[in-house]
C-alpha positions as CSV (number, residue, x, y, z in Angstrom):
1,X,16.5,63.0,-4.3
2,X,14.3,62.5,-1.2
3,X,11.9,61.0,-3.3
4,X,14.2,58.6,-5.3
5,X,15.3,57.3,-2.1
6,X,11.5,56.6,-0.6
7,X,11.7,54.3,-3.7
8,X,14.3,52.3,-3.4
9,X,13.6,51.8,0.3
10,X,9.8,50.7,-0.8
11,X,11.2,48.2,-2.9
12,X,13.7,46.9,-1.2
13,X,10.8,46.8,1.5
14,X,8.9,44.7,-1.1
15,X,11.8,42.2,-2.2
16,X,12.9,41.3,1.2
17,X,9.0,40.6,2.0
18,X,8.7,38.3,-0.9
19,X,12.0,36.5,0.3
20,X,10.6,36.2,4.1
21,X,7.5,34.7,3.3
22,X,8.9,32.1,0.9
23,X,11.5,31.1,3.0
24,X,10.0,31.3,6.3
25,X,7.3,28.4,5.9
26,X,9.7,26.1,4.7
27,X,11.9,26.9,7.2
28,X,9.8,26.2,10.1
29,X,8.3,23.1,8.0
30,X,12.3,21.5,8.3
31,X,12.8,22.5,12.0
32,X,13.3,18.3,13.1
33,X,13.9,20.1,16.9
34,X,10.3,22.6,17.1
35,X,7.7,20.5,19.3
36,X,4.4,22.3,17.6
37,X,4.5,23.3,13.9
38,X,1.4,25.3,12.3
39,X,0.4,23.5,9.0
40,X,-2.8,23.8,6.8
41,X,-4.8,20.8,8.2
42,X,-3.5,21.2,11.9
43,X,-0.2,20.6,13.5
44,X,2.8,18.7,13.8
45,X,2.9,16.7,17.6
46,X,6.6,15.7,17.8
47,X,8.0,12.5,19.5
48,X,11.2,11.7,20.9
49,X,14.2,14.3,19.3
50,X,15.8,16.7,21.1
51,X,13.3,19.9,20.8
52,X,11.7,21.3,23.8
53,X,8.5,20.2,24.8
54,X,8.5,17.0,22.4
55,X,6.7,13.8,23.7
56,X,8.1,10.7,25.2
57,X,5.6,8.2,24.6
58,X,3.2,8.3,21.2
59,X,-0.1,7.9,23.1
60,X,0.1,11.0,25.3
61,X,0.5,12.5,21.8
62,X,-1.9,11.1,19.9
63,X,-4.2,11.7,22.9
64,X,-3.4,15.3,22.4
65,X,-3.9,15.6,19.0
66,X,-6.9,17.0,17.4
67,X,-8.3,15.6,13.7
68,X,-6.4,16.8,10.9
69,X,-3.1,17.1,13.5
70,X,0.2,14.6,12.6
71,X,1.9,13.0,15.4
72,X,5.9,12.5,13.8
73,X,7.5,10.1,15.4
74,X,11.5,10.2,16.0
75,X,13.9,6.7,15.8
76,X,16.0,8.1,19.0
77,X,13.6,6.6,21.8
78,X,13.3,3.7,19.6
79,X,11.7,1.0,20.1
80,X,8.8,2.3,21.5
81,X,7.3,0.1,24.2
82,X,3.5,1.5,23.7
83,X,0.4,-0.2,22.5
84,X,-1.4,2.4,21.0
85,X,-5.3,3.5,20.4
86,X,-6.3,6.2,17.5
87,X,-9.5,7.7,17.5
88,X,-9.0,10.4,15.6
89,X,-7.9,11.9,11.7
90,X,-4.6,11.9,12.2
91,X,-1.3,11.3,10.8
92,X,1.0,8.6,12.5
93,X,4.0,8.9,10.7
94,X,7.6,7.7,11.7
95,X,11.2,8.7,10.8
96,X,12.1,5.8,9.2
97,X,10.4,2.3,9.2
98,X,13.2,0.5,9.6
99,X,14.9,2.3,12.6
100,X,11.6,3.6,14.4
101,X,9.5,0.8,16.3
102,X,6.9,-0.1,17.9
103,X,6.7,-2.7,20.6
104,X,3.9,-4.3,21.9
105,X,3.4,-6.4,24.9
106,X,2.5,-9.8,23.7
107,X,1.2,-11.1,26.9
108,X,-1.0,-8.5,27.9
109,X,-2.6,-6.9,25.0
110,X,-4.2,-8.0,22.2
111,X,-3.7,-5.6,19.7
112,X,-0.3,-3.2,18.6
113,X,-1.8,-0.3,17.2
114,X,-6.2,0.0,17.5
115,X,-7.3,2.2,15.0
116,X,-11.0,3.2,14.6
117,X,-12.8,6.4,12.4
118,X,-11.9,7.5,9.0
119,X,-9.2,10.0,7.3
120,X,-6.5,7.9,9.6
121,X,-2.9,7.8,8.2
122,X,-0.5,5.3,9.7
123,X,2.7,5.3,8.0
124,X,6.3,4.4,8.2
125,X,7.0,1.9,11.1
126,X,8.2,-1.3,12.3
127,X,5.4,-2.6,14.3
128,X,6.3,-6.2,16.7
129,X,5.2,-8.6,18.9
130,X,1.5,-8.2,19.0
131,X,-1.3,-10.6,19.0
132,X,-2.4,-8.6,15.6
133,X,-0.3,-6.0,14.4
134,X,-3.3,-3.3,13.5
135,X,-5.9,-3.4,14.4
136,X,-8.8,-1.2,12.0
137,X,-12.4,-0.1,12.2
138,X,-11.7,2.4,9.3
139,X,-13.1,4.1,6.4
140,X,-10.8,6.5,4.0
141,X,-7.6,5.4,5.6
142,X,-4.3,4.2,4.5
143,X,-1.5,2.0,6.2
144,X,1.3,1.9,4.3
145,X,5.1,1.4,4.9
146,X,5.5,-0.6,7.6
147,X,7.5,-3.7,8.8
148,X,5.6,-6.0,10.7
149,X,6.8,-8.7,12.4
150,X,6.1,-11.3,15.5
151,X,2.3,-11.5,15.4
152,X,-0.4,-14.3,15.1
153,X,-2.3,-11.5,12.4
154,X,-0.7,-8.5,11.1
155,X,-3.3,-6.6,9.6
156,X,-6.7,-6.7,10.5
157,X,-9.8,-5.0,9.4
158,X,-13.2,-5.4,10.4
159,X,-16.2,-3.6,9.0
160,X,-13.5,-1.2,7.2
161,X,-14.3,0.3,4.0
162,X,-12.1,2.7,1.3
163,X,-9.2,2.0,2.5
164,X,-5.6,1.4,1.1
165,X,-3.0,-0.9,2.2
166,X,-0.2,-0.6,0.8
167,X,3.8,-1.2,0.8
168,X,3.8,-3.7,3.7
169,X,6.3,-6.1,4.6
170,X,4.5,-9.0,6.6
171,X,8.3,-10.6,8.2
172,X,6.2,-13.6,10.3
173,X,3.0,-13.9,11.4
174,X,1.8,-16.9,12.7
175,X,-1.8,-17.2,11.0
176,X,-2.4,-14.5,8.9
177,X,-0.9,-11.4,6.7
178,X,-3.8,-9.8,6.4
179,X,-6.9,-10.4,7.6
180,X,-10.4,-8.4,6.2
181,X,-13.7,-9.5,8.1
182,X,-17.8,-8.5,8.1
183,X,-18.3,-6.4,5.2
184,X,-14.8,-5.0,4.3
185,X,-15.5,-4.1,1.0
186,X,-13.8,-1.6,-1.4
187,X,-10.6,-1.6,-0.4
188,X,-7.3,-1.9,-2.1
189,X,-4.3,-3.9,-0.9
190,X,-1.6,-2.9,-3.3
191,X,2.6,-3.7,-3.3
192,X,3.3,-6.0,-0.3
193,X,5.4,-8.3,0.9
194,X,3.1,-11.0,2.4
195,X,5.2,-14.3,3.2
196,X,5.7,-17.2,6.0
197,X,2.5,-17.1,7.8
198,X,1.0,-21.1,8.8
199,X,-2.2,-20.1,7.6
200,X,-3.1,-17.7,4.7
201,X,-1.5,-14.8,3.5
202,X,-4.7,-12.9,2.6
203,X,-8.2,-13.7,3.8
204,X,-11.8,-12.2,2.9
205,X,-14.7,-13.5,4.9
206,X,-18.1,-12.6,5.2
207,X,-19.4,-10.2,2.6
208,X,-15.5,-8.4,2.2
209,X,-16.6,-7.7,-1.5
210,X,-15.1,-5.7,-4.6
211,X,-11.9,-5.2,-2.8
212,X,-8.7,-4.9,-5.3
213,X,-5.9,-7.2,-4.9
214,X,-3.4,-6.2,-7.1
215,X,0.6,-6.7,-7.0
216,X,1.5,-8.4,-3.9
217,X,4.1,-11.1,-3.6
218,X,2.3,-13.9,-1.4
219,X,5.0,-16.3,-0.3
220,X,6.0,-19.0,1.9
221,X,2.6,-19.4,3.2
222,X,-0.3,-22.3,4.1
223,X,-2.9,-21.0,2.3
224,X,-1.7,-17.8,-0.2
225,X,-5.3,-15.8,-0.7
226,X,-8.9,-17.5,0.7
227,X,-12.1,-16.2,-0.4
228,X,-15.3,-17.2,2.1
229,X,-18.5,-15.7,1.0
230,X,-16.7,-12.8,-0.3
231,X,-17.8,-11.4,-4.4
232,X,-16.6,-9.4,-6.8
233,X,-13.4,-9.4,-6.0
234,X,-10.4,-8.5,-8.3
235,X,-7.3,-10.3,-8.0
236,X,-4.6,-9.3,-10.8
237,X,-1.1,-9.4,-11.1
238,X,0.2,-10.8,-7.9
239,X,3.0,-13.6,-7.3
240,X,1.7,-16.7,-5.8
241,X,5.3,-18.3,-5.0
242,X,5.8,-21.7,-3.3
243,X,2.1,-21.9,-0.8
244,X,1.1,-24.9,0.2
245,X,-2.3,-24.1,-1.5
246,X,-2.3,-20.8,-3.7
247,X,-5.7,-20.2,-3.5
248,X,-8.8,-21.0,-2.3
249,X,-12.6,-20.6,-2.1
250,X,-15.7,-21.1,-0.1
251,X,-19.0,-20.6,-1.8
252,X,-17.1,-16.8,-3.1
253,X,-18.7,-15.9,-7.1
254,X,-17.8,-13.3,-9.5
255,X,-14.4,-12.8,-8.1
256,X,-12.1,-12.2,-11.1
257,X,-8.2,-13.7,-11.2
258,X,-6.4,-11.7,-13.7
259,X,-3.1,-12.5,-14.8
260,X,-1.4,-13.5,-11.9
261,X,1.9,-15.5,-11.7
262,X,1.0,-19.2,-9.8
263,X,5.2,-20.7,-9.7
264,X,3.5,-24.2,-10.0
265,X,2.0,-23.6,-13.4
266,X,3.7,-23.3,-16.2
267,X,0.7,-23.8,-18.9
268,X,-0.6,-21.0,-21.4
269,X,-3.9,-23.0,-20.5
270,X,-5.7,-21.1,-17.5
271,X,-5.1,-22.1,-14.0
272,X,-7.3,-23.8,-12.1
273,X,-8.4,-22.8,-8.8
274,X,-10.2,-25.5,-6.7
275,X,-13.0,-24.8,-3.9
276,X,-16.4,-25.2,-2.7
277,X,-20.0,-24.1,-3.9
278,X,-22.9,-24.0,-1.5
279,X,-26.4,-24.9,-3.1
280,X,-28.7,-23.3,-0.7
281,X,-31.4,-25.4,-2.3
282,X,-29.8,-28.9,-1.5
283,X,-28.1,-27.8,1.5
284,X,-25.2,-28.8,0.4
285,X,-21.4,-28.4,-0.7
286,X,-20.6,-29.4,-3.7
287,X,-16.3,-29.1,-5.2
288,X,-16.2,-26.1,-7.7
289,X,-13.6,-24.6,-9.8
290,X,-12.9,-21.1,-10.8
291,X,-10.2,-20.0,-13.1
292,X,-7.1,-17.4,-13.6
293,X,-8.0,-17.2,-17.6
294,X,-4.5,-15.7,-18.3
295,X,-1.9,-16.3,-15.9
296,X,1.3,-14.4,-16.2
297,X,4.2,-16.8,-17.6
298,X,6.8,-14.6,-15.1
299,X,6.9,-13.3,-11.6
300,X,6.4,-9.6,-11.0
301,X,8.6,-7.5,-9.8
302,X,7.1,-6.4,-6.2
């Protein structure tokens, strides 16, 4: 009998450990109110909410963040009146991108959010009033999610390699969407919403090469996309929608348009795309034309 019952209790014993350790993590994973939560790759930093010990400003936690830590960001101290520098791997991730913002001084900084280093997440916000919106020195990094609104650029990268950009709604800008300079090469902006900028929606210049365009709706812009001694791009499937000038290039080869939808052409013959070529033995410019060989005859749905 004695012996029975040591079995039962063992178990039992067993069962409820199962059920504890399966329920446990998840629970402390949910928690919105804990300020520190152990994870694989680090911790979670909270900021703003209600739990003890959480942040009131984002910088004093990303400044004590470590790599592989995420700094989660609440909506109830929105807007957040920070510009913001990340030097680290870390997760910036908000509550929701349309309630949790960031805003910048206009007047006395240049840039929103400064990003420099690799493995950086930034995800999730509304980002405004900003000379440029991001700023990125970045390798292995994604930017997705975000609203961005009120800024001369809203996405800039510069010397920024492997990284994704992604799900962005560009509001107004007063120049440029986005923005990829001096050797930004192999990166993919995918899915967004790039409208009503004066200048261009995107621009590659100076040796941004084999970067994938793919699936954004350009809109409502001067220029849509301009290519300056940028190569081997791929440019597929976006909508080109009412720009002054869809597309442009200067002295730019092997760049591939693919099937993209141009609203002013309405031909199954491919679309023309008008620019310059440099002959470095004349030393001169000469007009050039490139071509979308098989434009799509209806716009996307982005």
């Amino acid at each position: 009998m004695k012996k029975e019952w040591l079995i039962k209790t063992l178990v039992i014993g067993i069962i409820l450990l199962f059920i504890i350790m399966s329920v446990v993590p998840s629970t402390a994973f949910n928690n919105p109110k804990k300020s520190f939560v152990s994870v694989s790759d680090g911790v979670i930093l909270y900021v703003g909410g209600s739990g003890s010990g959480n942040y009131s400003r984002i910088q004093d936690a990303i400044d004590d963040a470590s790599d592989g830590d995420t700094v989660f960001v609440y909506d109830d101290m929105s807007p957040y009146n920070e510009n913001l520098m990340i030097t680290k791997s870390i997760v910036l991730l908000g509550e929701n991108k349309l309630t949790t913002i960031i805003h910048g001084d206009a007047y006395y900084y240049y840039q929103i959010i400064y990003a420099i280093g690799q493995n950086i997440v930034i995800s999730d916000f509304t980002i405004q009033n900003g000379a440029i919106g991001i700023l990125c020195e970045l390798n292995n990094s994604q930017i997705s999610n975000l609203i961005i609104d009120n800024t001369i650029c809203a996405v800039y990268l510069w010397k920024s390699s492997q990284n994704t950009i992604s799900n962005i709604r560009v509001i107004s800008c007063y120049e440029y969407c986005i923005y990829l300079y001096n050797h930004s090469s192999n990166n993919k902006i995918i899915n967004n919403s790039l409208a009503n900028s004066a200048k261009n929606g995107v621009t590659l210049m100076g040796s941004c090469d084999k970067n994938l365009i793919e699936k954004n709706s350009i809109e409502e812009n001067g220029i849509g996309l301009v290519l300056v001694w940028s190569f081997f791009n791929l440019i597929k499937k976006n909508n080109f929608i009412n720009n002054s000038i869809q597309a442009y290039f200067d002295n730019s080869s092997y760049n591939l348009f693919f099937r993209n939808y141009w609203d002013d052409w309405s031909s199954f013959k491919p679309r023309p795309l008008e620019g310059l070529r440099y002959w470095p033995f004349l030393k001169k410019t000469t007009p050039w034309k490139i071509f979308d060989w098989h434009p799509a005859k209806e716009p996307y749905n982005i």
